[in-house]
OpenMM code with the backbone's topology and positions (N, CA, C; nanometers):
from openmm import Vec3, app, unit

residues = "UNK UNK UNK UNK UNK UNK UNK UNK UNK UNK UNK UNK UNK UNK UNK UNK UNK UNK UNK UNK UNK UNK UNK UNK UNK UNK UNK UNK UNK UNK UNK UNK UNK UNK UNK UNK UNK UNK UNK UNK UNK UNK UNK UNK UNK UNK UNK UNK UNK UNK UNK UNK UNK UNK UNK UNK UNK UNK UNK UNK UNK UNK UNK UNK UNK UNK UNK UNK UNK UNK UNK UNK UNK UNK UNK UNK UNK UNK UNK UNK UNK UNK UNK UNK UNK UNK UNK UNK UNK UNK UNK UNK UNK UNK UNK UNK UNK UNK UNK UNK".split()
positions = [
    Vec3(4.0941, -9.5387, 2.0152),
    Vec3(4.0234, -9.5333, 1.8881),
    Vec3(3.8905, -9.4593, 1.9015),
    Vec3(3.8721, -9.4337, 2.0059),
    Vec3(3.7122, -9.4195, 2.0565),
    Vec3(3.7019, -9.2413, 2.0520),
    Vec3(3.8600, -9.1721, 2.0944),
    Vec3(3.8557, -9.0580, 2.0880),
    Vec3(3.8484, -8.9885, 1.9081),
    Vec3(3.9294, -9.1273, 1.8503),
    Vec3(3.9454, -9.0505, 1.6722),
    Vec3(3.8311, -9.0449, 1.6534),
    Vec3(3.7573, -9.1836, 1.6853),
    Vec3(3.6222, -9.1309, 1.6090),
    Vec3(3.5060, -9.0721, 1.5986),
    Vec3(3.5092, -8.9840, 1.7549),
    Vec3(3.4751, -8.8929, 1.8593),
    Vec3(3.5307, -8.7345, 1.7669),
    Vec3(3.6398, -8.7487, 1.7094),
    Vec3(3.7177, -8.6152, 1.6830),
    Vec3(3.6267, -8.5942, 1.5027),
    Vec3(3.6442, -8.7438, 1.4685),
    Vec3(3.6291, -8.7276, 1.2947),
    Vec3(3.4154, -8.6621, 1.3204),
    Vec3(3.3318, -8.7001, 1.4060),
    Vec3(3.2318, -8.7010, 1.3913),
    Vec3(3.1910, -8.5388, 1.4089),
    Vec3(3.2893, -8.5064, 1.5194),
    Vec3(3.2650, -8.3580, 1.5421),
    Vec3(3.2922, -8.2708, 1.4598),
    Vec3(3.3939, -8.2964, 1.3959),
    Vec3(3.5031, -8.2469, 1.2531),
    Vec3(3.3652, -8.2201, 1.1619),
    Vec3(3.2781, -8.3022, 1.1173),
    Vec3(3.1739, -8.2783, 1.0743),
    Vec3(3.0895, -8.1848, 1.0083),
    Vec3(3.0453, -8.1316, 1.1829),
    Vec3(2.9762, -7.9863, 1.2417),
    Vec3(3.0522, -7.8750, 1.2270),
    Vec3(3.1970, -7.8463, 1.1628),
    Vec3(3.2519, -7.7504, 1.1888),
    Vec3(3.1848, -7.6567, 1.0386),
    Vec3(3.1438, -7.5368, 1.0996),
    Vec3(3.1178, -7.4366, 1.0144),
    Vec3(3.1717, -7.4406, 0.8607),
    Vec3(3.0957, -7.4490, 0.7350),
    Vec3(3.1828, -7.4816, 0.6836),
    Vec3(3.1564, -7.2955, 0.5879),
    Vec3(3.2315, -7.2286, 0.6096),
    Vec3(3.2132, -7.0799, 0.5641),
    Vec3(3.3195, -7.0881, 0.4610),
    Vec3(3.2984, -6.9681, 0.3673),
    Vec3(3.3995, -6.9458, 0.2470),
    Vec3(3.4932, -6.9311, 0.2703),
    Vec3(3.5838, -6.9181, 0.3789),
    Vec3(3.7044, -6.9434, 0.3611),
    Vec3(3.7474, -7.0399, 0.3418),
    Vec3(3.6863, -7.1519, 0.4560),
    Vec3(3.6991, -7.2970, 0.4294),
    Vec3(3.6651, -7.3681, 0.3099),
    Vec3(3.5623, -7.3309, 0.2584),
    Vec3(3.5501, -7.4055, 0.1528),
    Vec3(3.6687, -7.3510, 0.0138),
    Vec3(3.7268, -7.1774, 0.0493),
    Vec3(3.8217, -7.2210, -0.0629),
    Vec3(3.9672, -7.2785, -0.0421),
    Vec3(3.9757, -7.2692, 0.0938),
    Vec3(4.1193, -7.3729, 0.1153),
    Vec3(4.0650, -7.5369, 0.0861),
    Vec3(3.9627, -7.5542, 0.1184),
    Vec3(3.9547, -7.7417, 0.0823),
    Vec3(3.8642, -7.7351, -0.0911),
    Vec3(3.9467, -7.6467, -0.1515),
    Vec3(3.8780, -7.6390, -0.3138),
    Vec3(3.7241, -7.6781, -0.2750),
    Vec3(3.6232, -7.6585, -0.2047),
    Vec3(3.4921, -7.6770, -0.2322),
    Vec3(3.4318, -7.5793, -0.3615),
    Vec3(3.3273, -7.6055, -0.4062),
    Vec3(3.3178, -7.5310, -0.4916),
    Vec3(3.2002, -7.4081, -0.4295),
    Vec3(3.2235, -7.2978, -0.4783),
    Vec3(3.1297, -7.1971, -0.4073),
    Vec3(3.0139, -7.1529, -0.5070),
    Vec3(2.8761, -7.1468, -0.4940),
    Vec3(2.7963, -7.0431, -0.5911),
    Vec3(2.7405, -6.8923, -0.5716),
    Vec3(2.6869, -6.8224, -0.6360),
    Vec3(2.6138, -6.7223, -0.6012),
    Vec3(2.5501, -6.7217, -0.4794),
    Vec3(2.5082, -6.8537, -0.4112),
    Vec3(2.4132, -6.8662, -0.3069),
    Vec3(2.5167, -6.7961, -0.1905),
    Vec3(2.6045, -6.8172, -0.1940),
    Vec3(2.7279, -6.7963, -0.1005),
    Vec3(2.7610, -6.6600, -0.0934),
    Vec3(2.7142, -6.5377, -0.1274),
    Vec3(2.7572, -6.4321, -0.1518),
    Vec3(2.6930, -6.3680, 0.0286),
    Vec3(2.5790, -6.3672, -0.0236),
    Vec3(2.5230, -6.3023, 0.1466),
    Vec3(2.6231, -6.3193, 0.2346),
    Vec3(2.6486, -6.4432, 0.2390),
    Vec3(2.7382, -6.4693, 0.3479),
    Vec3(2.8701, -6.4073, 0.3535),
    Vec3(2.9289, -6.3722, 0.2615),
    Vec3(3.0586, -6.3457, 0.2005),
    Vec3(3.0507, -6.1940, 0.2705),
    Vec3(2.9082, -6.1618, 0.2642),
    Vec3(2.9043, -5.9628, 0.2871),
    Vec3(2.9012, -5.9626, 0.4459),
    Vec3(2.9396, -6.0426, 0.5049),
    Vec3(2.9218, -6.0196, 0.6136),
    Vec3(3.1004, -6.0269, 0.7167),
    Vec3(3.1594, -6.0453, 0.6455),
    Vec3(3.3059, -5.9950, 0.6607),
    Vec3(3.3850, -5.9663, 0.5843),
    Vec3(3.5003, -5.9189, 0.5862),
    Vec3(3.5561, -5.8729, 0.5107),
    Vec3(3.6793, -5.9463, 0.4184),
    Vec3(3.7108, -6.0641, 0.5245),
    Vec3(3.7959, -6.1791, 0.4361),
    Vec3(3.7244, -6.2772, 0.3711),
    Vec3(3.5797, -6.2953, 0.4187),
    Vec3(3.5265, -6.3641, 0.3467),
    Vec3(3.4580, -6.2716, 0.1901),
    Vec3(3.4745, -6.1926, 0.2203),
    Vec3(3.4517, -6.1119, 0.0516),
    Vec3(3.5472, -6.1074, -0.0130),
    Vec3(3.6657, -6.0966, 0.0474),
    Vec3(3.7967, -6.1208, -0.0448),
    Vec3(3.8081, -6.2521, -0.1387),
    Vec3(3.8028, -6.3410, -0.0153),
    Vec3(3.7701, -6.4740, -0.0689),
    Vec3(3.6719, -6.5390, -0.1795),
    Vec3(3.5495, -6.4449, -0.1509),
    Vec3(3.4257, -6.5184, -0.2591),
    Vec3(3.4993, -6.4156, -0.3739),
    Vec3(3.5339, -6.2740, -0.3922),
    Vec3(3.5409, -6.2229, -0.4755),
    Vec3(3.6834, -6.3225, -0.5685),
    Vec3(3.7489, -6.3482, -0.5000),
    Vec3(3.9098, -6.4178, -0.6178),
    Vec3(3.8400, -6.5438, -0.6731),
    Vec3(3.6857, -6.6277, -0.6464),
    Vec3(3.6488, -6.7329, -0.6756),
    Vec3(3.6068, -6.6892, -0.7940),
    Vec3(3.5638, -6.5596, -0.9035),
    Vec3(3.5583, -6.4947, -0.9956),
    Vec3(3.4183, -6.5576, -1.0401),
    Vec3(3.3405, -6.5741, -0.9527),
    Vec3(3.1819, -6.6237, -0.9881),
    Vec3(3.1087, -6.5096, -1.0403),
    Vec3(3.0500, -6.5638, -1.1586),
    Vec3(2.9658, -6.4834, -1.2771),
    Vec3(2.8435, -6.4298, -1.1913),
    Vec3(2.8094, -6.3547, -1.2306),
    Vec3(2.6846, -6.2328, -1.1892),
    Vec3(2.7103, -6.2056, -1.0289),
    Vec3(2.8131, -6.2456, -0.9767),
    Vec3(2.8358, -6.1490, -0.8049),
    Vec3(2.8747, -6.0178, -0.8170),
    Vec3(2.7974, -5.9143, -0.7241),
    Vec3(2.8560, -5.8174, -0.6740),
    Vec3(2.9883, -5.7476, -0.6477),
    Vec3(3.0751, -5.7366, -0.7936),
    Vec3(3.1906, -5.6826, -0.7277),
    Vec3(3.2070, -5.5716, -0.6227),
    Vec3(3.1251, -5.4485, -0.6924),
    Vec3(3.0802, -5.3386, -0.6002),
    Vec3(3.0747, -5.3760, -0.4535),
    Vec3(2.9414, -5.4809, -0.4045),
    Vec3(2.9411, -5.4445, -0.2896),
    Vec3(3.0109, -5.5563, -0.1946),
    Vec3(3.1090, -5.6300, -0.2739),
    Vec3(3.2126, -5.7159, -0.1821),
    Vec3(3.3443, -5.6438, -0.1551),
    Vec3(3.3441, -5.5383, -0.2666),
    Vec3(3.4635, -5.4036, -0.2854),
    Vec3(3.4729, -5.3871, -0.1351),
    Vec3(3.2758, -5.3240, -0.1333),
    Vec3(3.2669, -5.2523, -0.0399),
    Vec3(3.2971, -5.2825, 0.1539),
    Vec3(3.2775, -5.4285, 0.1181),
    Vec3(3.3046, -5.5070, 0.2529),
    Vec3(3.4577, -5.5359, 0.2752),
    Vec3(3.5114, -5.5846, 0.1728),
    Vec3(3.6654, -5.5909, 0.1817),
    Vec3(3.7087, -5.5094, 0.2204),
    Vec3(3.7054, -5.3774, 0.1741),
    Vec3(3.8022, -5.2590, 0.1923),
    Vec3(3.7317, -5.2109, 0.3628),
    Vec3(3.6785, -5.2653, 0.4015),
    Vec3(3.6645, -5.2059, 0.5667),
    Vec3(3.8039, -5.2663, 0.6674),
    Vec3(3.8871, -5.3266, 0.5935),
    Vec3(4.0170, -5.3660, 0.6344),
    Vec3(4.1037, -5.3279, 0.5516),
    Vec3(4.2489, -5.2676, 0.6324),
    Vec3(4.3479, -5.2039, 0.4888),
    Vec3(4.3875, -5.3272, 0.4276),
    Vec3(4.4541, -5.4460, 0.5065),
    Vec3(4.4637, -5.5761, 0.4430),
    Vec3(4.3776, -5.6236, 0.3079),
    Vec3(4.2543, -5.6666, 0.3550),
    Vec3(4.2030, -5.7142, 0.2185),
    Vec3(4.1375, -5.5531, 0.1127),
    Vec3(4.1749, -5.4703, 0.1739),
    Vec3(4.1398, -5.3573, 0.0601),
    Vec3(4.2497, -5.3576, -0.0436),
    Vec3(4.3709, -5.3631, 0.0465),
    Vec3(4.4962, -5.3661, -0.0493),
    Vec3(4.4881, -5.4971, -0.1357),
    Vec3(4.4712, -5.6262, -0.0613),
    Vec3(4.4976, -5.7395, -0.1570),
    Vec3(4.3719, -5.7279, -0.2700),
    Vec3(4.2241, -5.7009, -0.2575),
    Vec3(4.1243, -5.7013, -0.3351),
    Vec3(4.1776, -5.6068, -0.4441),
    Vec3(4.2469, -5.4712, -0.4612),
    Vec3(4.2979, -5.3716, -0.5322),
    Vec3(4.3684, -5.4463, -0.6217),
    Vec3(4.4807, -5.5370, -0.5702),
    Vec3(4.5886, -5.6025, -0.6282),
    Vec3(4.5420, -5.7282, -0.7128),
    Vec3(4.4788, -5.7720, -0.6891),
    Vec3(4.4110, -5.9347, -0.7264),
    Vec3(4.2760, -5.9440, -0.7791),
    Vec3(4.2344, -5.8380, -0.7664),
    Vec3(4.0613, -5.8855, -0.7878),
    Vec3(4.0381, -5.8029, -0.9856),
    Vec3(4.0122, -5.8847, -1.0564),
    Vec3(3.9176, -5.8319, -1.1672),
    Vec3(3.8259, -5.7311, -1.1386),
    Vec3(3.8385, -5.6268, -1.1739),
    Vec3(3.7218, -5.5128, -1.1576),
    Vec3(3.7100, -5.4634, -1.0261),
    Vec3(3.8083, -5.4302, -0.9690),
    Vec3(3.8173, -5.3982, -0.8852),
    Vec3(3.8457, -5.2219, -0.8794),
    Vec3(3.7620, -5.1530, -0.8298),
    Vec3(3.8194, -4.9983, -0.8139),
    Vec3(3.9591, -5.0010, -0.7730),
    Vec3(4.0930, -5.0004, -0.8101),
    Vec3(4.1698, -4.9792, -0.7046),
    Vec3(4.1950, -4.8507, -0.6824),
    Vec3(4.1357, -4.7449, -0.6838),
    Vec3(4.1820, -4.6329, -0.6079),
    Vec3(4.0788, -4.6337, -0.5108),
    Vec3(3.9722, -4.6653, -0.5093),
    Vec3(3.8893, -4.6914, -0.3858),
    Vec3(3.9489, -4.7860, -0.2952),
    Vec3(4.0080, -4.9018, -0.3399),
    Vec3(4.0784, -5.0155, -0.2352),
    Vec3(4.1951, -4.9295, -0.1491),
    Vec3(4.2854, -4.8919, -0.2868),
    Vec3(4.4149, -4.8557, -0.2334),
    Vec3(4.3880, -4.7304, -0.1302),
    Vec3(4.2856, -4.6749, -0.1544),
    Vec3(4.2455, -4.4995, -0.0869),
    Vec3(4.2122, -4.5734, 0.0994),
    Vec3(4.1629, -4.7085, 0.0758),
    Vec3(4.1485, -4.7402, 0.2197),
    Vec3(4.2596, -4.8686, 0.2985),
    Vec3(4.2796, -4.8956, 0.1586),
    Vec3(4.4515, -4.9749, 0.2038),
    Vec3(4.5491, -4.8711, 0.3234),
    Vec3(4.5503, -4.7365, 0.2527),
    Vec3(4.6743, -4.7001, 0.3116),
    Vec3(4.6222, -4.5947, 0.4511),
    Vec3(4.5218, -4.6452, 0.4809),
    Vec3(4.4845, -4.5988, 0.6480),
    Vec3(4.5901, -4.6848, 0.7435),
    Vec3(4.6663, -4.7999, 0.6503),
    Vec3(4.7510, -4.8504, 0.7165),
    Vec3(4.8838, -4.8298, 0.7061),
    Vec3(4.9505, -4.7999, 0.8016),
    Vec3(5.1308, -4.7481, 0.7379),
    Vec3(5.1993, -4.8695, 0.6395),
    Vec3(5.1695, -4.9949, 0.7217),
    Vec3(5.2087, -5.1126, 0.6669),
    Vec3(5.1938, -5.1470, 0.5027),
    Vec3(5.0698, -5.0977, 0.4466),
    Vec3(5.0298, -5.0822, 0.2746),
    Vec3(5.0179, -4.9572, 0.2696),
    Vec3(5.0787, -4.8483, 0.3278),
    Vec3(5.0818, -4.6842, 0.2734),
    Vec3(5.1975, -4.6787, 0.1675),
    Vec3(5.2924, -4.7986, 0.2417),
    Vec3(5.4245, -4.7570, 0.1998),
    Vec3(5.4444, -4.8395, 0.0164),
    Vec3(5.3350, -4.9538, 0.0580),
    Vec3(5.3491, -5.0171, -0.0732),
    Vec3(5.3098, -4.9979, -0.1751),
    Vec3(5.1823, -4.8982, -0.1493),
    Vec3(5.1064, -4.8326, -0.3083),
    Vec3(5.1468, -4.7361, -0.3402),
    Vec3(5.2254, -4.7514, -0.4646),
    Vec3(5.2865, -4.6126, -0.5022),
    Vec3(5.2055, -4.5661, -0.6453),
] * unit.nanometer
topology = app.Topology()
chain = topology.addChain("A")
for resn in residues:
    res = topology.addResidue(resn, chain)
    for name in ("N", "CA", "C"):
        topology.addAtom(name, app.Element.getBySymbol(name[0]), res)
C-alpha cells in the first residue's frame, strides 16, 4: 500500500502541459498559449481548443514545422491557411499523397 501511495503522490508533480490537460478535459485559457508556441503538437492542441482572441497565425506557424500537425491543423483547425499547412504537410510522402 505504501508503494500506491508513493505512486498517487508523485502522479501529482507530473507536468501538467496542453496536451495533458486536453486528454483529461482540463480546461485551457489564453494564459496557456506561450506555452503552446513552443512545440508543435502542443499548438495543434491549444489551437482545436478554439479559444477566443489566440493567435491562429502564429500557432499555424509552430504547427506546420511538422508535416503531421501541418496536415492535421489544415484539416481541423478554423482559420486555418490551408495552403500554407498543406504546402508544408507534403514535405512528407506520407501526407503528399493525401492532399489533393
Amino acid at each position: 500500500m505504501g508503494t500506491l501511495n508513493k505512486l498517487i503522490e508523485d502522479s501529482k508533480s507530473v507536468p501538467q502541459n496542453i496536451y495533458y490537460k486536453t486528454i483529461k478535459n482540463k480546461p485551457l485559457t489564453l494564459g496557456n498559449q506561450e506555452e503552446a508556441l513552443t512545440n508543435s503538437r502542443m499548438s495543434y492542441y491549444f489551437a482545436r481548443e478554439y479559444i477566443p482572441g489566440s493567435d491562429i497565425k502564429a500557432l499555424q506557424a509552430k504547427a506546420c514545422e511538422r508535416p503531421v500537425y501541418a496536415y492535421k491543423f489544415g484539416m481541423f483547425i478554423y482559420g486555418a491557411d490551408r495552403d500554407f499547412c498543406f504546402k508544408h504537410a507534403s514535405k512528407s510522402a506520407r501526407y503528399k499523397k493525401l492532399i489533393k
